[in-house]
C-alpha positions in Angstrom: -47.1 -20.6 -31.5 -48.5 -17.2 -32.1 -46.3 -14.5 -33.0 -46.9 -12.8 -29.4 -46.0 -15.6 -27.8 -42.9 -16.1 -29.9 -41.9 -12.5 -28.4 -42.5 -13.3 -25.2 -40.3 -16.1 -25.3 -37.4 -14.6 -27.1 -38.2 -11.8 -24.4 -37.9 -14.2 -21.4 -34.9 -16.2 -23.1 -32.8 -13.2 -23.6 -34.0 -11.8 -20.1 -32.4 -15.5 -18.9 -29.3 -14.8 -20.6 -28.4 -11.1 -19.5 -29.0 -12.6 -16.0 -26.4 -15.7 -16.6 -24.1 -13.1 -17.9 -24.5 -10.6 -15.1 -24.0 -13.6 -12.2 -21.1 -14.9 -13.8 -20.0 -18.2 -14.8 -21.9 -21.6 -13.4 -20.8 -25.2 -13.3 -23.2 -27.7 -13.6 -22.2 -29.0 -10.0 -23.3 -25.4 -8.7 -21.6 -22.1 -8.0 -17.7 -21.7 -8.3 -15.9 -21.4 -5.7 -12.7 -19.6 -5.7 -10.3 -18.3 -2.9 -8.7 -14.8 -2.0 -5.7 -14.9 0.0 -5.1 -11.5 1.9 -3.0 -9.9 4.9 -6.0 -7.9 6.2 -6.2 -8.2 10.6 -8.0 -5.8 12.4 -10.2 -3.0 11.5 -9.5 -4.2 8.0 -10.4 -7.9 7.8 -14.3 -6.4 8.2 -14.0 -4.3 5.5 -12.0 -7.4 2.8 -15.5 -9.6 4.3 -18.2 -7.0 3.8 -17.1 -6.3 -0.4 -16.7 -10.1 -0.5 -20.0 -10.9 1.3 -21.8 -8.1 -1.0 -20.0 -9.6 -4.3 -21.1 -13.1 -3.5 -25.1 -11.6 -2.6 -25.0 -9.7 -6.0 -23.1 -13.4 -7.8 -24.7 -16.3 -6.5 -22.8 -18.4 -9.3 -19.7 -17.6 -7.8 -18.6 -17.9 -3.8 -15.7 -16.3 -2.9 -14.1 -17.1 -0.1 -12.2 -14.3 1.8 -9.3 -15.9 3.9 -7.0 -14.3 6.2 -3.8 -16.0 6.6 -2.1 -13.9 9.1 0.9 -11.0 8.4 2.3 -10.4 5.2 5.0 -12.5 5.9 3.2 -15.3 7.0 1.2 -14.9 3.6 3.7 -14.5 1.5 5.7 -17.8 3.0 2.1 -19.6 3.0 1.9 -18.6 -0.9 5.1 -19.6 -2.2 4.6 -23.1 -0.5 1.2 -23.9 -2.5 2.3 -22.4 -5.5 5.5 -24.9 -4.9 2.5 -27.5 -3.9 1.0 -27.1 -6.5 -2.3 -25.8 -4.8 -2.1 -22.1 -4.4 -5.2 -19.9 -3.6 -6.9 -18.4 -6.7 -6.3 -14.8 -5.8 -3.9 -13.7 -3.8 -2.9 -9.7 -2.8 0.9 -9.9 -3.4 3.4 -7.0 -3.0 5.4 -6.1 -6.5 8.6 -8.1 -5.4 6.7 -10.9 -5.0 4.8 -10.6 -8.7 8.2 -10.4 -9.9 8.8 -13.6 -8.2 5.6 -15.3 -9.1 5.8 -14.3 -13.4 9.3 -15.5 -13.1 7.8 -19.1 -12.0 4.9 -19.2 -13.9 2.2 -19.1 -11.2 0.2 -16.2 -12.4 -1.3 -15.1 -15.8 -1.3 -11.2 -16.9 -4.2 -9.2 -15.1 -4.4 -7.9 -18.7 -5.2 -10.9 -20.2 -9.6 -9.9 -19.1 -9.5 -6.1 -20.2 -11.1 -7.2 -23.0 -14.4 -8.9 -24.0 -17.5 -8.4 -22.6 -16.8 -8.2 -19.0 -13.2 -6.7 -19.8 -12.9 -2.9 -19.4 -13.3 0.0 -21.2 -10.5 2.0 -22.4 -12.3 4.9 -20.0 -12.5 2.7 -17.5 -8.7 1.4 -17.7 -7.4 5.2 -18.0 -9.0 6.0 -14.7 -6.9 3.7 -12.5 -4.4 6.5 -11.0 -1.5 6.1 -13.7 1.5 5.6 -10.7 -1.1 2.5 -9.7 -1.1 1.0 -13.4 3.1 1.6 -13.5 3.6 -0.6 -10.4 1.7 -2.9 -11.2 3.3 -3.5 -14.7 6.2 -5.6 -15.3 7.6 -5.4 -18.7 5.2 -3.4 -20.4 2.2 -6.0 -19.5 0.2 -5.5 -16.7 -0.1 -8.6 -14.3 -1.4 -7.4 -11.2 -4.6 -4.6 -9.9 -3.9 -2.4 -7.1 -5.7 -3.0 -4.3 -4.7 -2.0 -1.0 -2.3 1.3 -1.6 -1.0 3.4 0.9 1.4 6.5 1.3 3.9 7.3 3.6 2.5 11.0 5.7 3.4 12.7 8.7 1.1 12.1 11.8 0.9 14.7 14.2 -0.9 16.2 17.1 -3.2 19.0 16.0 -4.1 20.0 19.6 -0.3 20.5 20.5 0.5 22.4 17.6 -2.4 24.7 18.3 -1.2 25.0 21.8 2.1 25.6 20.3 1.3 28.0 17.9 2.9 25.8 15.4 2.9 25.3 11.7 2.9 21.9 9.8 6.4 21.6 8.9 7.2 21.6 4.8 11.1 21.0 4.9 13.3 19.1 6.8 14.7 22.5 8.5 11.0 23.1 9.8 10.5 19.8 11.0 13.3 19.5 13.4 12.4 22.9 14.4 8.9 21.7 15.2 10.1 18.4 16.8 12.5 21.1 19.4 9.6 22.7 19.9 6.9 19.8 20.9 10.1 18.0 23.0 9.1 18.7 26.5 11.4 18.2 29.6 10.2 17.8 33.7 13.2 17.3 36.0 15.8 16.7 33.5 14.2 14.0 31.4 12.1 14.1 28.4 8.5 12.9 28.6 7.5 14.1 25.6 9.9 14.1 22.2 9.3 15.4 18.8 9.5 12.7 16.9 10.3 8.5 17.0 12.4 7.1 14.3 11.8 4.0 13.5 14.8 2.2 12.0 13.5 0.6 9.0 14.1 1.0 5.3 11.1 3.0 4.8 12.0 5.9 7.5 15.4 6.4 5.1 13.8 5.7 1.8 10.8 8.1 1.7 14.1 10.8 3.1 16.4 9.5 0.3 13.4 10.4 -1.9 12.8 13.7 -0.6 16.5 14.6 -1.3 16.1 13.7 -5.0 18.2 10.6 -4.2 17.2 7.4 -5.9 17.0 3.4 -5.3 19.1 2.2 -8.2 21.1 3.6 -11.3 20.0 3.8 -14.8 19.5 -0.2 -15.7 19.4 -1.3 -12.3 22.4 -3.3 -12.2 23.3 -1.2 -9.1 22.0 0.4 -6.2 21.8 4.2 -6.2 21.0 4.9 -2.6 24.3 5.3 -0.8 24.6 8.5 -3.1 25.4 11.7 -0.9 21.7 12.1 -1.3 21.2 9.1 0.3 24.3 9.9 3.1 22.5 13.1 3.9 19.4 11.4 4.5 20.2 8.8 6.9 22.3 11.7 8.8 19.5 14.0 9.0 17.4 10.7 11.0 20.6 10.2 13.0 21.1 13.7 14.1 17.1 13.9 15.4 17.9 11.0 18.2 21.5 12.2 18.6 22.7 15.5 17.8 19.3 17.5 18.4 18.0 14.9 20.9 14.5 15.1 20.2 13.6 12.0 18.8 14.0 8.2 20.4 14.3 5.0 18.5 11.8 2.5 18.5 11.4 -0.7 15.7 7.6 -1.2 16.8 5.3 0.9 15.1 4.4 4.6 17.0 0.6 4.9 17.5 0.4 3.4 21.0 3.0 5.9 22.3 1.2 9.0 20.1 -2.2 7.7 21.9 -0.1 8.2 25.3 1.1 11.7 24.8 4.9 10.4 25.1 5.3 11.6 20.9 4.0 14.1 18.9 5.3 13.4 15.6 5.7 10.2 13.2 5.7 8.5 9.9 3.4 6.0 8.7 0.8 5.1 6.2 -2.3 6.1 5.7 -4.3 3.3 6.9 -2.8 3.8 10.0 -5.0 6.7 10.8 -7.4 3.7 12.1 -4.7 2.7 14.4 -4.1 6.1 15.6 -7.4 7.2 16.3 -8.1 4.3 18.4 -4.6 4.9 20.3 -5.4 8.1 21.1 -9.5 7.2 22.1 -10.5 10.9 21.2 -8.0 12.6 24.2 -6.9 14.9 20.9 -7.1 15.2 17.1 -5.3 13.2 14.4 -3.4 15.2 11.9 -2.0 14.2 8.8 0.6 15.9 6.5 2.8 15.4 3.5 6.5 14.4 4.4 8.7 17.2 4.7 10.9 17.9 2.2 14.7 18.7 1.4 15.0 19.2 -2.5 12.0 16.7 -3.8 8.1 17.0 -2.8 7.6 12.7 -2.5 6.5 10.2 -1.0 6.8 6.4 -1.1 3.7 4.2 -2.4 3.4 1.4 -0.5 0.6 -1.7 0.0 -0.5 -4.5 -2.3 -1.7 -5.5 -5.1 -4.2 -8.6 -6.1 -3.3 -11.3 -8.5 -4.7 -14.2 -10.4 -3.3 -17.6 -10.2 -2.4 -19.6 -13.1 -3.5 -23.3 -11.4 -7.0 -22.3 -11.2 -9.5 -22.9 -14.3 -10.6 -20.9 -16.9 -13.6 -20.8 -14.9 -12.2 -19.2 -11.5 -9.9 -17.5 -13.4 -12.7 -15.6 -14.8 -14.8 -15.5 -11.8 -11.3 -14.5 -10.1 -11.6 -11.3 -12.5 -15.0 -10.7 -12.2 -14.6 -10.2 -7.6 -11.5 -8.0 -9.0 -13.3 -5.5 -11.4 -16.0 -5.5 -8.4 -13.3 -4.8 -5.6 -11.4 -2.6 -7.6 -14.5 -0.4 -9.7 -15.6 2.9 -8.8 -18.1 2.0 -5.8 -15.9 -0.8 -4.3 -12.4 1.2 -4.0 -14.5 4.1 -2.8 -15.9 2.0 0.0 -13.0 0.4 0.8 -11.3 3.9 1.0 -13.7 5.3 3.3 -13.8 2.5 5.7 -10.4 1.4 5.9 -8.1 4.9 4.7 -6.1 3.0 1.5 -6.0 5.0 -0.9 -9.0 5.4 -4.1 -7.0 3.1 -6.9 -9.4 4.9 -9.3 -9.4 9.0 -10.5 -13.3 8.5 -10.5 -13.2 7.4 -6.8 -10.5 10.1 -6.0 -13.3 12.8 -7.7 -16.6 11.5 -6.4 -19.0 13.3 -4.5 -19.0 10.7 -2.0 -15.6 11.2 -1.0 -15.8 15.2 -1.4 -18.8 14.7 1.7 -16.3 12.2 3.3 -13.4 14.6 3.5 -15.2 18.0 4.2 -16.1 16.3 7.5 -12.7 14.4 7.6 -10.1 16.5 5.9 -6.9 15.1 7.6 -7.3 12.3 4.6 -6.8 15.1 2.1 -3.3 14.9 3.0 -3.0 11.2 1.1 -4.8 11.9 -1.8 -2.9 15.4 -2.6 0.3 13.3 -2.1 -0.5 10.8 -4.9 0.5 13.2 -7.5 4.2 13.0 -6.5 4.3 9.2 -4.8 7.3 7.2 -6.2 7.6 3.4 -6.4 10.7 0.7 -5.3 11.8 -1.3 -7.6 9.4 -4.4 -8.5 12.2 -6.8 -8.7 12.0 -10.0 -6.7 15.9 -9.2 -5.3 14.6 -5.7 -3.9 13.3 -7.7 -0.8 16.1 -9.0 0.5 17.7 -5.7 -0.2 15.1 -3.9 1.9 16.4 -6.4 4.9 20.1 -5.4 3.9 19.1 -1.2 4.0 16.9 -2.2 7.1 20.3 -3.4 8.9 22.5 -0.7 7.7 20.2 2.4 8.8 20.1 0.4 12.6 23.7 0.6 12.4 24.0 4.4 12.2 20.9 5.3 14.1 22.5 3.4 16.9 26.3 4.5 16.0 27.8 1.5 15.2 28.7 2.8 12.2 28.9 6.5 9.9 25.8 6.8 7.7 28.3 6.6 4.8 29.8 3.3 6.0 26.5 1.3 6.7 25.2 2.8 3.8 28.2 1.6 1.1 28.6 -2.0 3.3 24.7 -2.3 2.2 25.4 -1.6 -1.3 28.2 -4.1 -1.5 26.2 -6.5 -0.2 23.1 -5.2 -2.5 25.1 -5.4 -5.5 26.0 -8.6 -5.2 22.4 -9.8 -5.8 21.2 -7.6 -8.1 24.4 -9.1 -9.7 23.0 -12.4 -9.8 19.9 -11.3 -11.6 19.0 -12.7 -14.9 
């Protein structure tokens, strides 16, 4: 073999082999398959297929199959009955509570366990996840999980009315029920237009409690923090808008249909739900978004998924598992999924890019997320925290509807809180 052709060889071989590298891992039977669990209906299950469907274009050793399994509770009751089967999905998005859950029985291995290597990442690359992303998805100093789908709690409102108005964004809680008197319009001694809906759930009081400098638990976490007189004040404030100042109605639904029909001009929600909104209200008036307003604390409350590995899949999927993850989750695929679905950039270098500059000069009502990243807070990862969230759920229905004082619902919950947290080991 002449020396030339010895190059060309080598050439061709090693040409062979950054290929195999770059399309991931093989079987001998064919491409691995591997499955990804999500929650994602609507507008968003396009988005979860078009990354996957580019993924699997740019990996033809590995398929991955995108599956949506209805709600998050349907997902999340769907999961912990194959991981009890012993068949669970490879990937799966998973909220932190249910991590927490999931380490505790075994069925998932550290997120951490592929930063390193050849297809790990770069210590660059592991420093630009936004650092309130890396905390909540880390669970005793390791990190087990990679944000996916994040999302902050903001204020939708009606630009055109607050033009008409003459009307300023409100910053504090003072300002906001000012504005909410103000957009509450009466004909013939009823109200066909109100401020603001209140929506009573734990994440109406909670992203208040925040704003008040209140907080979820004590120091340890042994017990509950948030029937504090930060927390009292809180749930007040949301009871006096429906009954004391009377511009505000109660509704458990979510808000956008009514925003779309002009009966609201003011509510919470997450980001994503700009989708929702804008299709509710079929271009009849802008879409504006806003931090919350605040009493003593600029915050907000992080909210969304994350995406996990399973620990019954192989090596194999387990590494093809990581490989859809780093693609997902990378500069280019959080930017995308940004844009198209309005979850937040996971990445500092998405956040930064020119792309999304462009995006929000021509949409800047999706500023309003991204400045609010810098002061979003976190509830507590442990597994107990959801059936606490049910527990705060039923004590802020109480007092919006008056069946109880703020302070009593609020230290009835915290009993009953306390007695599970109790139970933790």
């Amino acid at each position: 073999m002449s020396t030339g052709t010895s190059h060309v060889l080598r050439a061709v071989v090693a040409a062979l082999l950054l290929v195999a590298a770059l399309v991931g891992p093989t079987t001998a039977g064919g491409p691995i398959t591997i499955t990804f669990w999500h929650g994602m209906s609507g507008v968003l299950q396009p988005a979860v297929n078009e990354l996957t469907e580019d993924f699997n274009r740019l990996n033809p050793g590995i398929v991955v199959q995108a599956l949506y399994q209805g709600n998050y509770g349907a997902l999340n009751q769907k999961l912990i009955a194959a991981v009890a089967a012993g068949n669970p999905p490879t990937i799966s998005q998973v909220f932190p509570t249910w991590t927490d859950q999931l380490i505790r029985a075994n069925a998932v291995v550290p997120m951490e366990r592929f930063f390193k290597g050849a297809d790990g990442l770069t210590d660059e690359q592991l420093n630009d996840i936004i650092p309130i992303l890396r905390q909540a998805n880390t669970f005793n100093g390791v990190m087990w999980t990679m944000p996916f789908n994040k999302s902050l709690y903001l204020v939708f409102y009606n630009v055109d009315l607050f033009k008409e108005l003459n009307l300023k964004v409100p910053k504090t809680w003072d300002e906001f029920v000012a504005a909410a008197k103000a957009l509450t319009k009466e004909e013939g001694g009823r109200v066909v237009r109100y401020g603001f809906v209140v929506r009573p759930t734990t994440d109406y009081f909670t992203t208040m409690l925040l704003s008040n400098g209140g907080a979820f638990v004590k120091s340890g976490g042994k017990e509950v923090a948030f029937n504090s007189p930060a927390g009292v004040e809180a749930l007040q404030w949301l009871v006096d808008l429906v009954n004391k100042h009377k511009v505000a109605y109660v509704k458990p639904g979510f808000a956008d249909d009514d925003f779309g029909a002009g009966k609201v001009a003011m509510y919470f929600a997450t980001n994503p739900g700009l989708s929702f909104a804008k299709a509710a209200v079929g271009g009849k008036f802008a879409v504006g978004l806003a931090p919350l307003p605040t009493k003593t604390t600029k915050s907000t409350l992080l909210s969304g998924t994350d995406v996990a590995i399973m620990a019954r899949a192989t090596p194999e999927q387990q590494a093809a598992a990581w490989k859809y993850i780093k693609f997902i989750t990378g500069t280019n695929g959080t930017t995308r999924w940004s844009l198209k679905t309005f979850y937040m950039p996971v990445r500092r270098s998405a956040r930064d890019s020119t792309l999304m500059k462009v995006y929000l000069r021509d949409n800047p009502e999706h500023k309003a997320g991204l400045d609010s990243l810098e002061f979003a807070k976190t509830e507590p990862s442990m597994a107990e925290w959801q059936e606490i969230r049910d527990i705060i759920s039923e004590a802020v229905e109480l007092a919006i509807l008056g069946k109880a004082t703020p302070q009593q619902a609020l230290d009835q919950a915290a009993v009953k809180a306390n007695r599970l947290l109790a139970q933790r080991k």
